[in-house]
C-alpha positions, 0 to 999 in steps of 0.5 A, a space after each residue: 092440541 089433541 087430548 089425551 083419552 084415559 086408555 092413553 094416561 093407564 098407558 103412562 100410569 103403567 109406564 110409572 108403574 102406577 096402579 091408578 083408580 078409575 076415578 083417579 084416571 078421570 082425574 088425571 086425565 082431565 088435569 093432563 088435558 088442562 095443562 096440554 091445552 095451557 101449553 098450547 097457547 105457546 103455538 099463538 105467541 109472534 115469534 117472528 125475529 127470534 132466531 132458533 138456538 139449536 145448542 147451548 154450546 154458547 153459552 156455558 159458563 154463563 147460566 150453570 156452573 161447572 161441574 165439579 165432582 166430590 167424593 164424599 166417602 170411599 167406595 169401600 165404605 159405599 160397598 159395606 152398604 150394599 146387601 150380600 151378594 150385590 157389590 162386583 167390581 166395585 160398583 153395585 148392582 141394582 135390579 132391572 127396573 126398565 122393560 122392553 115396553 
């Protein structure tokens, strides 16, 4: 499996909105190449007679239970939380926390 260069976890490092130290992107990246060389070793296990499951459409109800919503408290209470000016139609608005790159 190919490595990944320091430019490439700045890159990630950026993405997280991390503001990272030379030495601790020499470190990341080295843990990052361990464990992608560790998961690597997946390519070497026999998988021949595994059949490829696609979806796990058969097998709900076997391994999650089903989702149940609970409102714990009103959405006017919620909406007493929420700093002037950011509640609207009952939901409240956040800043922009994702851009384009």
């Amino acid at each position: 499996m190919s490595q990944l260069s320091k430019e490439e976890i700045k890159h990630i490092a950026d993405l997280a909105k991390l503001k990272l130290t030379d030495n601790e992107l020499d470190k990341f990246a080295e843990e990052f190449n361990s464990i992608l060389d560790y998961v690597s070793q997946i390519k070497e296990c026999d998988t021949t007679g595994i059949e490829f499951e696609h979806n796990l459409h058969n097998f709900k109800g076997s391994v999650l239970q089903e989702d149940i919503s609970r409102l714990s408290l009103a959405t006017d209470e919620v909406l007493k939380n929420a700093t002037e000016g950011r509640s609207k139609g009952g939901y409240i608005r956040t800043s922009k926390i994702v851009s384009k790159e």
